[in-house]
N, C-alpha and C positions, 0 to 999 in steps of 0.2 A: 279968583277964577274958578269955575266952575270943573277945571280938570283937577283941582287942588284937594284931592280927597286923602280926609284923615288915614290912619292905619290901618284900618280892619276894612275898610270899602277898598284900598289900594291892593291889600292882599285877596281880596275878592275880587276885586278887579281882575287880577293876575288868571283866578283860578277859572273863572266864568273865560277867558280869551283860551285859556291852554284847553276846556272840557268842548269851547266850540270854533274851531280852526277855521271854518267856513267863513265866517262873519269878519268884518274887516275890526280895523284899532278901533276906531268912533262907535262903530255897531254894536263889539263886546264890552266896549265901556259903558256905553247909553243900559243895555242891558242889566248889564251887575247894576246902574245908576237905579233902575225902574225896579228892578228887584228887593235890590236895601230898602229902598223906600217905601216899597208896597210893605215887606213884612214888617217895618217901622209902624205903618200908618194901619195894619191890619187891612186893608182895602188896595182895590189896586183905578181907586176913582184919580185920575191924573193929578188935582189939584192937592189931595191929601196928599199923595206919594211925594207931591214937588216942596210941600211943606215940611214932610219928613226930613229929606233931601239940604235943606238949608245948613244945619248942621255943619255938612260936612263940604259947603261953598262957600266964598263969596259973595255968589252972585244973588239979585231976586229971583221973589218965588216966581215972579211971570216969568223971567226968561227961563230958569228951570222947568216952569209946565210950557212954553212954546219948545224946547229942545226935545223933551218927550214926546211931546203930540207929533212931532217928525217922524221921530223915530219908527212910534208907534204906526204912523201911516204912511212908514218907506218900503214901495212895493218891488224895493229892488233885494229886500232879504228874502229867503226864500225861506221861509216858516215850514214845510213840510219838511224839508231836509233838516233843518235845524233841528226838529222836533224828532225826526228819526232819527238822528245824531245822539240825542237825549233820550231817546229809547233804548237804543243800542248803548249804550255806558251805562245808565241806572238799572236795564234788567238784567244784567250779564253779572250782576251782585245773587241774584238768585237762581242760578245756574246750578242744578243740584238739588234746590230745596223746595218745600212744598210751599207753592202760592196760592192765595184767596183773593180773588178778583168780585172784584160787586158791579151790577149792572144796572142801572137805574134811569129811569124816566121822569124827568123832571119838569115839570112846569113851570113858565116865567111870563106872570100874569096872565092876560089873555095873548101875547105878540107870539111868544116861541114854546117850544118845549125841546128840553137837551135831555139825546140819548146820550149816556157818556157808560166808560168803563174806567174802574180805578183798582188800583192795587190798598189792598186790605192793609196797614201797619198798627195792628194795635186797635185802638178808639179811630185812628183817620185813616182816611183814603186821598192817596194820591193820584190825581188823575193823570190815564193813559192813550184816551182816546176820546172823542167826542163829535159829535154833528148835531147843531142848532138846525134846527126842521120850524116850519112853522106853528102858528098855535092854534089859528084855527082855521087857516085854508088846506087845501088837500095834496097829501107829500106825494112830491116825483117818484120818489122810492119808498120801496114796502119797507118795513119798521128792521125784518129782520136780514132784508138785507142789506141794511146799513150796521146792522151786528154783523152778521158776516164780516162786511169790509172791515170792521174796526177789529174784528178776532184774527182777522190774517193779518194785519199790519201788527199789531203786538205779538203775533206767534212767531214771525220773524225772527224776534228779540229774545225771545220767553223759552230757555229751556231747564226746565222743573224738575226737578222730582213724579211730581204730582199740582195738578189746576183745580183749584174747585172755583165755581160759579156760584156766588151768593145770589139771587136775585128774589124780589117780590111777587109773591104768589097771584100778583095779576099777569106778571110777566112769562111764568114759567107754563110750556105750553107744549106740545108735538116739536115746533118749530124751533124754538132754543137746545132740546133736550135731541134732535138731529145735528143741530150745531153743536153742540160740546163734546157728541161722538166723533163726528169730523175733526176737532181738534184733538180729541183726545183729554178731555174735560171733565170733570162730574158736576153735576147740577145740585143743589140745595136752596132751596122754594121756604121761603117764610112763611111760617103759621100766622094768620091771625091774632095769636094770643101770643105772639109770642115762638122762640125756638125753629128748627128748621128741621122739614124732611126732606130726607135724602131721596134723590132718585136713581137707582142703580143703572149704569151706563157699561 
């Protein structure tokens, strides 16, 4: 059976239902399920994750990747709450301390490009926010204020020490550097060559 999960998915299992109370029994299971399997599989392409996933079922890999593909396209979980759910418990660890947020623009091929914001840990970044925009027709919204909305949904959550704002020196502009006053932010714009200037706020 495909509920039949070894040790370490059943205790994750556990811990993924008690971190998101919104979500019903099936929803925070399927979850923790896509999750194991994605960091398993390094990807989160359905059919890797469902292959990782075998392990610790039963069942086949198709009915495992049609259980996900449900999951993945049930529009009765409400992803924004969830997600602020998980905002609200992962930033309240940095309550107090100094955080580095990076902002970046990403291109994916020619179809989209994602504005996203992550929290700095080290060498990674965890992402906190994000809107896929398109890639080459022309966006509803101005670039920054779709920064906006994603600084106020994370400021909700974000209470620091100190914020700094990593971003690339194509990004950093009048318009960012009014924004990270508003929050209460400092900016730091990448060199070219390398290292970062600060911009005093």
């Amino acid at each position: 059976m495909l509920d039949a999960f070894g040790p370490l998915c059943t205790v994750w299992q556990e811990q993924v239902k008690e971190f998101f109370p919104n979500l019903h029994g099936h929803q925070s299971k399927n979850l923790a399920l896509f999750v194991y399997g994605a960091i398993q599989a390094k990807s989160i392409v359905v059919q890797h994750v469902a292959e990782e996933v075998l392990e610790e079922s039963d069942a086949k890999c198709e009915s495992i990747e049609r259980r996900l593909r449900r999951f993945l396209a049930n529009e009765r979980i409400e992803t924004k709450e969830t997600w602020d759910i998980f905002l609200q418990k992962v930033l309240s660890y940095w309550k107090g301390k100094k955080v580095y947020l990076v902002l970046d623009l990403t291109p994916f091929e020619e179809h989209a490009q994602i504005v996203h914001i992550g929290l700095l840990q080290e060498k990674r970044v965890l992402p906190l926010a994000w809107e896929v925009m398109p890639g080459e027709e022309k966006w509803e919204e101005r670039l920054w204020d779709i920064v906006e909305k994603m600084f106020e949904r994370i400021g909700k959550y974000l209470e620091s020490e100190g914020c700094t704002v990593l971003a690339d020196r194509g990004l950093s502009c009048l318009a960012l550097i009014k924004l990270c006053q508003q929050q209460k932010m400092a900016l730091r714009s990448s060199r070219e060559k390398g290292g970062f200037c600060t911009y005093p706020l």
